[in-house]
C-alpha positions as CSV (number, residue, x, y, z in Angstrom):
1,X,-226.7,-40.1,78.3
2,X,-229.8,-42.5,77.7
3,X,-229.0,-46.1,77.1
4,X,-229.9,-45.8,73.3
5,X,-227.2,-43.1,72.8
6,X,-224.3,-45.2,74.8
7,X,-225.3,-48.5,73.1
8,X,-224.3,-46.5,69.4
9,X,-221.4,-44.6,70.9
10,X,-219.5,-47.3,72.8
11,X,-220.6,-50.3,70.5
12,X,-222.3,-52.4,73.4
13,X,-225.8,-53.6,72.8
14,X,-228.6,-52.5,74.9
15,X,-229.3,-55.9,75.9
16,X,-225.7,-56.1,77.2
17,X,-225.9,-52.9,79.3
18,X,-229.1,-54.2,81.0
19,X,-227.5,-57.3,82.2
20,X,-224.4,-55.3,83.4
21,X,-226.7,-53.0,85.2
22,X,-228.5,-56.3,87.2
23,X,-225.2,-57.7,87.9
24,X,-224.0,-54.0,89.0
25,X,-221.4,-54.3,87.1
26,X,-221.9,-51.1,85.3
27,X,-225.0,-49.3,86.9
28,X,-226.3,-45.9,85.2
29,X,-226.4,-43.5,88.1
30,X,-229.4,-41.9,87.1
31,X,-232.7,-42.1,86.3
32,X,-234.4,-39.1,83.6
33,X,-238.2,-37.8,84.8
34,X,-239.4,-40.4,83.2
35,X,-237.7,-43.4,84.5
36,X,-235.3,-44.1,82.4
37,X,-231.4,-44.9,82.6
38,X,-229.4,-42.2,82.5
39,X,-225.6,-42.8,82.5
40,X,-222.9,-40.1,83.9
41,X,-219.1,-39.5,82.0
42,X,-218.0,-41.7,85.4
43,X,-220.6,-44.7,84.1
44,X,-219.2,-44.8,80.4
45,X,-215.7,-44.8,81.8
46,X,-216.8,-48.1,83.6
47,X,-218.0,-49.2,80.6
48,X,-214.8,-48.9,78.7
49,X,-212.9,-50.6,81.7
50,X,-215.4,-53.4,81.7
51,X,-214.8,-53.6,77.9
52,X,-211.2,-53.5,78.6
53,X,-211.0,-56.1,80.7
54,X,-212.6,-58.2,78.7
55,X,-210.3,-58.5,75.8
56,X,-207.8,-59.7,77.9
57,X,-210.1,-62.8,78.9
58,X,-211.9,-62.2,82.0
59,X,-215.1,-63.1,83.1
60,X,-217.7,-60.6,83.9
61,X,-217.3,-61.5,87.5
62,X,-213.6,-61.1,87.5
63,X,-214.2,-57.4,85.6
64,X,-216.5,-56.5,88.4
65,X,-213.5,-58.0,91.2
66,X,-210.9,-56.0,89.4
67,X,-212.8,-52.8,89.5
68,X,-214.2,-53.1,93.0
69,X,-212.0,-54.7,95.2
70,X,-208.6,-52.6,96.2
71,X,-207.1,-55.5,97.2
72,X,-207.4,-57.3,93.9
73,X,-204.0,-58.7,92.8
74,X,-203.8,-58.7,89.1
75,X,-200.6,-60.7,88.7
76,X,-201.9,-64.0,89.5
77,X,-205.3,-63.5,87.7
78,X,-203.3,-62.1,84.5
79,X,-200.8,-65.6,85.1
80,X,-203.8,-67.7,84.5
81,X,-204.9,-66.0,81.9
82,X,-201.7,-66.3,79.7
83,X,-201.6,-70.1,80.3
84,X,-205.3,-70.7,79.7
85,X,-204.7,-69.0,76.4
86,X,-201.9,-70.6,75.3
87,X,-204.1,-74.1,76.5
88,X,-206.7,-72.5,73.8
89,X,-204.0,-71.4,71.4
90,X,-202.6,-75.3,71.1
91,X,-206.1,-76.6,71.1
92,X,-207.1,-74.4,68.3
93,X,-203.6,-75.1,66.3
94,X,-204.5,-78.8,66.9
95,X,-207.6,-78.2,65.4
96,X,-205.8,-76.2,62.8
97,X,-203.7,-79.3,61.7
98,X,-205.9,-81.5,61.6
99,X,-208.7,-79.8,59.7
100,X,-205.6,-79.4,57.3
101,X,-204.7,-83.2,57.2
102,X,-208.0,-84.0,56.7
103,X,-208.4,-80.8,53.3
104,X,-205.3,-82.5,51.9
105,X,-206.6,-85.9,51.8
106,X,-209.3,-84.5,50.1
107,X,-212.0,-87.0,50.9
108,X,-215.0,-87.0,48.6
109,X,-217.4,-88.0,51.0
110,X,-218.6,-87.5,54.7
111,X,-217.6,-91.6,55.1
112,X,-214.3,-90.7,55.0
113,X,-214.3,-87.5,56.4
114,X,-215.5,-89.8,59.8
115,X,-212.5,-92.3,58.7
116,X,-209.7,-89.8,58.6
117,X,-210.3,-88.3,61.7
118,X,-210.8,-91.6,63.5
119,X,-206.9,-92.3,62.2
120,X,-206.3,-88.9,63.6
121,X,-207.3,-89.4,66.9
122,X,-205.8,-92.7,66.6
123,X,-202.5,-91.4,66.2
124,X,-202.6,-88.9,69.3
125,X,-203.6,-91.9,71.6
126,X,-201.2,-93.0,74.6
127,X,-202.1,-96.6,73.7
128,X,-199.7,-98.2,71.0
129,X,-201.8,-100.8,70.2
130,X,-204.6,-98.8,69.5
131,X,-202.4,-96.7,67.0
132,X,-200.9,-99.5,64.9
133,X,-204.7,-101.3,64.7
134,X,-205.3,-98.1,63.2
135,X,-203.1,-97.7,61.0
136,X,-203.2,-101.5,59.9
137,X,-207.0,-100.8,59.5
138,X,-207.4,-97.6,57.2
139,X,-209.1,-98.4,54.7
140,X,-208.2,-97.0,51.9
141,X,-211.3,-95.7,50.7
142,X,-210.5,-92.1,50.8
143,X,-207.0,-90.7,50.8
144,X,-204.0,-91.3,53.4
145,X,-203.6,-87.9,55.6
146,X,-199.9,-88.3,54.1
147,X,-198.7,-85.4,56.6
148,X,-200.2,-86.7,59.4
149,X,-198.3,-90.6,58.5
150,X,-194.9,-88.5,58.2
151,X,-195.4,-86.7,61.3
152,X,-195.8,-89.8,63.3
153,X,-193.4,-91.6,61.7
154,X,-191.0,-88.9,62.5
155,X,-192.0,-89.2,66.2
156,X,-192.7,-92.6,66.9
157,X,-190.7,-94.8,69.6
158,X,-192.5,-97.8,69.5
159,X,-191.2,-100.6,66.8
160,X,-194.7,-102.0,65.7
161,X,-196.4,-99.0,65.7
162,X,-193.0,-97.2,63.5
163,X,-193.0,-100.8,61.2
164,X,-196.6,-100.3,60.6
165,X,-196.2,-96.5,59.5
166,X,-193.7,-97.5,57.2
167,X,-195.9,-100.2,55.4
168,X,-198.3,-97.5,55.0
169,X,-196.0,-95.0,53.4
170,X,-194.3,-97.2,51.4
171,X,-197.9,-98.2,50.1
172,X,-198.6,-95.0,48.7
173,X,-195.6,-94.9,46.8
174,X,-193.5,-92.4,47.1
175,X,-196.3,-89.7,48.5
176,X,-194.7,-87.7,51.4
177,X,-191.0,-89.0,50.2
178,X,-190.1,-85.2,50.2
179,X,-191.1,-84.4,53.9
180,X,-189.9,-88.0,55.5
181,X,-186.6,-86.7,53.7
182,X,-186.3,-83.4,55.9
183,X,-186.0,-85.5,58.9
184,X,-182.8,-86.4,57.6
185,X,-182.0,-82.9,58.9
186,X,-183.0,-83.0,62.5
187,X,-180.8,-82.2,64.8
188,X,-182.2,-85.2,66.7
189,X,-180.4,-88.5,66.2
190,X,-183.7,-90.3,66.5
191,X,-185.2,-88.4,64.0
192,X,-182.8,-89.1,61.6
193,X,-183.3,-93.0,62.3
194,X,-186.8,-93.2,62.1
195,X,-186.5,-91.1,58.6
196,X,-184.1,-93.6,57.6
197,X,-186.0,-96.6,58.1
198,X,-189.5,-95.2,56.8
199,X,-187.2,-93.9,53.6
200,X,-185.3,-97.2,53.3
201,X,-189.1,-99.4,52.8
202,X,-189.8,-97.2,49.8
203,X,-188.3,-98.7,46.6
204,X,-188.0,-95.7,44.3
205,X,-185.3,-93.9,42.1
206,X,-185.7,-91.0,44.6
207,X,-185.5,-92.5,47.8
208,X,-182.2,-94.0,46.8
209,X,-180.7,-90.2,45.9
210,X,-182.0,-89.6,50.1
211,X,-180.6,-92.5,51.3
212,X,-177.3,-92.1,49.6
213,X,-177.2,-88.6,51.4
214,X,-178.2,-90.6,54.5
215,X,-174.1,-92.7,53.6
216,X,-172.5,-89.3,55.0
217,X,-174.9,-88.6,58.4
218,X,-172.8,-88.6,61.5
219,X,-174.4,-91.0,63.1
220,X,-173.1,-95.1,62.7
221,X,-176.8,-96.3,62.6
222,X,-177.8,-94.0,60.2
223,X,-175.5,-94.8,58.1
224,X,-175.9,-98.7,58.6
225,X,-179.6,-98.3,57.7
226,X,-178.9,-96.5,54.5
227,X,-176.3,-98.8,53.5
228,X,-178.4,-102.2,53.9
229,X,-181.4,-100.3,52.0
230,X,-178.8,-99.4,49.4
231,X,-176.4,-102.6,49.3
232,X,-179.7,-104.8,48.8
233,X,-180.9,-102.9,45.9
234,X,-177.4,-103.2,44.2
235,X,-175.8,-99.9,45.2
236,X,-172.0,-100.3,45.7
237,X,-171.8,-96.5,46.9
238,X,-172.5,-98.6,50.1
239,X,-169.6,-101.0,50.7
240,X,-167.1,-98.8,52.5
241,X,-170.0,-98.5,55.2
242,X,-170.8,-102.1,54.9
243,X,-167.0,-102.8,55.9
244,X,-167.1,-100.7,58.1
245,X,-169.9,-102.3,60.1
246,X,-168.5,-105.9,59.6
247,X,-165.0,-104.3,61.2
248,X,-166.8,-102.6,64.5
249,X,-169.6,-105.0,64.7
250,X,-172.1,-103.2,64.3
251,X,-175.2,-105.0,62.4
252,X,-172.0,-107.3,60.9
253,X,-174.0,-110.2,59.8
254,X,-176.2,-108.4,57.5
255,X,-174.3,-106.4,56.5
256,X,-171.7,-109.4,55.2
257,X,-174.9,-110.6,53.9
258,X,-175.7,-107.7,51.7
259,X,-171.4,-107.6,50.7
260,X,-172.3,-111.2,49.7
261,X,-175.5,-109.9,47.7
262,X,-173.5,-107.3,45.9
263,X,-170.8,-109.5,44.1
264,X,-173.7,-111.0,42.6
265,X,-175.0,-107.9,41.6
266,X,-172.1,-106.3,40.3
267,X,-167.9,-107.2,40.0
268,X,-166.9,-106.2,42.9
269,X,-166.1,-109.4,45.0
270,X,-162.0,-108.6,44.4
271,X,-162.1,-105.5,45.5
272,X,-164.4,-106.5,48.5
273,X,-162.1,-108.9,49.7
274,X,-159.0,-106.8,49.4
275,X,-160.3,-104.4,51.6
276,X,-161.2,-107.2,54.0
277,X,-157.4,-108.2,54.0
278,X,-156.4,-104.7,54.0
279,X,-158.1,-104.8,57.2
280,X,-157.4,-108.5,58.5
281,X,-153.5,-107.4,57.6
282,X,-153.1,-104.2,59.9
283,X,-155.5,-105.0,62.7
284,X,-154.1,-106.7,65.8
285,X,-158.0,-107.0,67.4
286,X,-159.4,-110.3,68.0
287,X,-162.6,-110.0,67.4
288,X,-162.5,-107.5,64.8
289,X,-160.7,-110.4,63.1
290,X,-162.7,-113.3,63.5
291,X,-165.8,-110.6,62.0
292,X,-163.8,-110.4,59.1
293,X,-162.9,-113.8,58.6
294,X,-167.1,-114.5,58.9
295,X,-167.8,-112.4,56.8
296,X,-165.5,-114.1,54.0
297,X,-167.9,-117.0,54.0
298,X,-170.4,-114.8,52.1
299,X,-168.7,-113.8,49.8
300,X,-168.4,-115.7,46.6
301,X,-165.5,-116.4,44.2
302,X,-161.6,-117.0,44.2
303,X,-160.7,-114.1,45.7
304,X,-163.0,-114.4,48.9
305,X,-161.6,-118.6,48.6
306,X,-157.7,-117.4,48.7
307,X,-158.2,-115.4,51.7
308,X,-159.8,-118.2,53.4
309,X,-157.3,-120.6,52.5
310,X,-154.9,-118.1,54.0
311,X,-156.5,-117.7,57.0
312,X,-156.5,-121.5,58.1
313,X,-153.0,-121.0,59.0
314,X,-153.6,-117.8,60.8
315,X,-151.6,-117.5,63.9
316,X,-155.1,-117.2,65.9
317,X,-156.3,-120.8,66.0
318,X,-160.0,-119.2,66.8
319,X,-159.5,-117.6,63.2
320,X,-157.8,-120.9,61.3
321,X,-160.2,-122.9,62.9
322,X,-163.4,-120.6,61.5
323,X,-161.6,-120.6,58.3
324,X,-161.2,-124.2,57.9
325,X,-165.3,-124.5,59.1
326,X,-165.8,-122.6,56.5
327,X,-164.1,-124.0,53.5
328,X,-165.1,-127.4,54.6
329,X,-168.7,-126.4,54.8
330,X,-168.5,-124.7,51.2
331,X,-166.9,-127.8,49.7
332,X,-170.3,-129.8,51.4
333,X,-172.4,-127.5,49.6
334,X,-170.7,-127.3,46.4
335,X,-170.9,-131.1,46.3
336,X,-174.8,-131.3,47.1
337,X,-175.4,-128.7,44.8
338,X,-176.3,-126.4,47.5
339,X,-175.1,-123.4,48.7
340,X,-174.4,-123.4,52.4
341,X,-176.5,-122.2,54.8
342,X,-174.7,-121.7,58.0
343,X,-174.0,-119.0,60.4
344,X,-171.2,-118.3,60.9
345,X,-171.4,-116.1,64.4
């Protein structure tokens, strides 16, 4: 069979078969009258070997190895193949993702093309510094690469570059609210956090309804973080959490700051302060206690005032002591016109 015939048979160009004959990779084995190649059933079987071979990612040179040498292992050739794919495979889904961060942000112009994928390679680097500067430095010529901002958000360990994240979705108001929400549903604690926080900087209707969801999550911080956002904003679906933090400690002076907040907000100062002597009534800790008895000094009103009076005969002379502070300390600032501003931790 002349080279013409076996180029249209086995789908190999002409040009192709002359290099594999000068490598000898496939070599016809002989020659018509008139000097041309002639190639033999055994020749095309090569052929389809060589081919063969080559869609599973060899080289020419290893092809030729494989097929010549006996004593030519395939197991650790065909090993490197399957991770130098799979090297390919996640280069090419990175590329995937972020050609598709960069169609969503549908840029208008090559300008900002160049700008989103400078943020995008920004994001990947090791250096933290380097990501928030670029996140702190998009500028907002062409569209956020929203996804992208979630992604990272989701992922990220460090505090500045997470803070910085947050300022940028919470800029965009509200864009990419539905995918920071499904981190509320990682099986990773951490995720959950992060999703909390970036949710928690965005002051909408609907990232309220996410953070009340957040209330229930098994996880204290979680639920500390989406009961500051909440209290703050004048949500009292967040108080039994808020109590719950001053009793454990946990975040206790903010959140007796935000307890303090809501009275204003709303009337619940009695029922605030009942719970807090539920508490200070049938717990026998210290601590847990004098937390309570701290937090009373946010809270305005008469109710938040009895229990304090009550307190400064407390059998704990820590606790009297604090609450007598307290009072005496309220009574300076009522008669300055000013509402006290001390700390009481």
């Amino acid at each position: 069979m002349l080279i013409g015939e076996v180029s249209r048979r086995c789908g190999v160009s002409t040009r192709m078969l002359r290099h594999y004959d000068r490598l000898g990779l496939v070599e016809p084995t002989g020659r018509t009258s008139g000097g041309y190649r002639e190639y033999s059933a055994d020749d095309i079987r090569r052929l389809f070997h060589v081919e063969s071979l080559r869609t599973l990612g060899l080289s020419l040179n290893e092809a030729k190895r494989a097929l010549d040498e006996p004593d030519f292992a395939p197991a650790d050739l065909v090993g490197d193949l399957i991770r130098h794919t799979r090297q390919r495979i996640a280069a090419e889904e990175e590329l995937l993702g972020r050609l598709e961060s960069v169609d969503a942000a549908s840029p208008a112009e090559w300008d900002d093309v160049l700008n989103l994928v400078t943020l995008l390679r920004a994001l990947e680097s090791e250096s933290a510094a380097r990501r928030q500067q670029a996140i702190l430095s998009a500028n907002g010529k062409a569209s956020l690469p929203v996804e992208a901002l979630v992604e990272a958000a989701l992922s990220e360990d460090d505090l500045n570059v997470a803070g910085a994240l947050q300022w940028s979705l919470a800029r965009i108001a509200g864009r990419g609210l539905a995918d920071l929400a499904h981190g509320l549903d990682a099986a990773e604690v951490d995720v959950r956090r992060r999703a909390t926080t970036a949710i928690a900087a965005i002051h909408t209707e609907e990232a309220a309804v996410h953070l009340r969801r957040a209330l229930d999550d098994s996880d204290a911080t979680v639920r500390g973080y989406a009961a500051l956002a909440l209290g703050s904003r004048g949500n009292s679906e967040s108080i039994p959490v808020l109590l719950q933090m001053v009793v454990t400690g946990r975040l206790d002076v903010e959140a007796a700051e935000v307890l303090g907040l809501l009275t204003t907000l709303s009337p619940t100062a009695d029922d605030i302060v009942g719970a807090m002597q539920d508490t200070l009534d049938t717990v026998d800790d210290a601590p847990t206690r004098l937390r309570i008895t701290q937090a009373l000094a946010e809270i305005p009103g008469t109710a938040a005032r009895t229990a304090l009076t009550r307190l400064t005969h407390d059998g704990d002379r820590t606790i009297a002591s604090t609450a007598a502070a307290i009072m005496q300390a309220q009574d300076r600032g009522a008669r300055s016109g000013e509402a006290p501003t001390t700390r009481w931790t």
